[in-house]
Every structure is written in structure tokens, then in C-alpha cells.
C-alpha positions as CSV (number, residue, x, y, z in Angstrom):
1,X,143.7,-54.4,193.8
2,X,145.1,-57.4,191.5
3,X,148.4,-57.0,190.0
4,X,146.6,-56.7,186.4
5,X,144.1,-53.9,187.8
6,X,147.6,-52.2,188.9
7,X,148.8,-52.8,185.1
8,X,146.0,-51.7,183.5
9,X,146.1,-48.1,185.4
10,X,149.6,-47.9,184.9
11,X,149.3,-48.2,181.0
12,X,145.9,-46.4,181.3
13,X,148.0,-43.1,183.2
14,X,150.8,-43.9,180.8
15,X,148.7,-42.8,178.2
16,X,147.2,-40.0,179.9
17,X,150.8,-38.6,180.8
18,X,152.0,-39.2,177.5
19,X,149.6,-36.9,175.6
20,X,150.7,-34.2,177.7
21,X,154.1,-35.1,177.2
22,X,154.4,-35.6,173.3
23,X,158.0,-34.3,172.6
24,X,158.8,-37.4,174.7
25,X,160.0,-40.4,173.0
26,X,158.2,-44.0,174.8
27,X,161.6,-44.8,176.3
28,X,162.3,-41.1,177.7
29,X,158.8,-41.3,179.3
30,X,159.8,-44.5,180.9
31,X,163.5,-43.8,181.9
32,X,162.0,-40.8,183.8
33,X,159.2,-42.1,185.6
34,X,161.4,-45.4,186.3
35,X,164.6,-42.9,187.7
36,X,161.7,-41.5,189.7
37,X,161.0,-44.9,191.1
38,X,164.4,-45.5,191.5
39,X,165.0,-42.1,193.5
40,X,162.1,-42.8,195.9
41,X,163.0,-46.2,196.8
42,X,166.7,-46.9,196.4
43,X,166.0,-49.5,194.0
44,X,166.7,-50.1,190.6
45,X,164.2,-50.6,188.0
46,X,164.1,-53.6,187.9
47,X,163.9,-54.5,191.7
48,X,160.9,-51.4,191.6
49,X,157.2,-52.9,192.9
50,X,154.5,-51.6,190.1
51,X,152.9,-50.2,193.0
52,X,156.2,-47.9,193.5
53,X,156.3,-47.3,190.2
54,X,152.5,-46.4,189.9
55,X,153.6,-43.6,192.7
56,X,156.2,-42.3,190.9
57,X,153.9,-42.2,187.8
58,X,151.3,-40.1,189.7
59,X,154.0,-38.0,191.2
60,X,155.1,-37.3,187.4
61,X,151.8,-36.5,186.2
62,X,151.3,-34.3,189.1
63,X,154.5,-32.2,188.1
64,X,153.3,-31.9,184.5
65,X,149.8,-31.1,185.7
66,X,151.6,-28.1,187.7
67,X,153.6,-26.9,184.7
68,X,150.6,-26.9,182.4
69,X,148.8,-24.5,185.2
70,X,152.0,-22.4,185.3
71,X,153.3,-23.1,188.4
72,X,156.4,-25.0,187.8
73,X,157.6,-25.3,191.0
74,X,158.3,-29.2,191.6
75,X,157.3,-30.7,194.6
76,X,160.0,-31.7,197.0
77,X,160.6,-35.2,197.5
78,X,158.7,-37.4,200.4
């Protein structure tokens, strides 16, 4: 996968997530998923690959996928 593929289903999930999300302001959405990437790599933001951040994107959308279904139990971290 190009590094623009990997952008375009980022912004393309982005979306997605944010429609479930919509009490969440664009920079909330971000700070979350990017202190997820930060969390799961020992990064900071900006040292995070989009490929980590895509992971902690999916991870995110997962958990709010789980919360709409009722079960809010969040997954423990890998």
C-alpha cells in the first residue's frame, strides 16, 4: 500500500468514526486517536508512522463499535 492509499483510508475511517462520534470536536477526535498512537508505541505524535496511527484509528473505531452494541467493555491493550 502507497503512503497516499494509507491517507486516503485514514481520512476515509476518519469520517466514518466521526459520524459515530459527533459530540467530538475535529481536534478531540484527533488528540484521542493520536494519545492512542502515542500509548501503543511510546512515541509522540509526531514521531507516530501513519501506519501506527491507522492502528490506533481502527482500535478506536472498534471501541465505539462496541459501545454502540452495548458492550462497553474496552479492550485491553496489545
Amino acid at each position: 500500500m502507497t503512503t497516499a492509499d494509507l491517507l486516503d483510508q485514514i481520512v476515509g475511517r476518519l469520517d466514518e468514526v466521526r459520524g459515530r462520534c459527533p459530540e467530538l470536536r475535529f481536534g478531540q477526535l484527533i488528540a484521542t486517536i493520536g494519545m492512542l498512537a502515542e500509548d501503543e508505541t511510546g512515541l509522540s505524535l509526531w514521531d507516530v508512522e501513519d501506519a501506527d496511527f491507522a492502528a490506533a484509528l481502527e482500535r478506536f473505531a472498534a471501541d465505539m463499535a462496541r459501545r454502540e452494541s452495548g458492550d462497553a467493555e474496552p479492550l485491553s491493550a496489545p
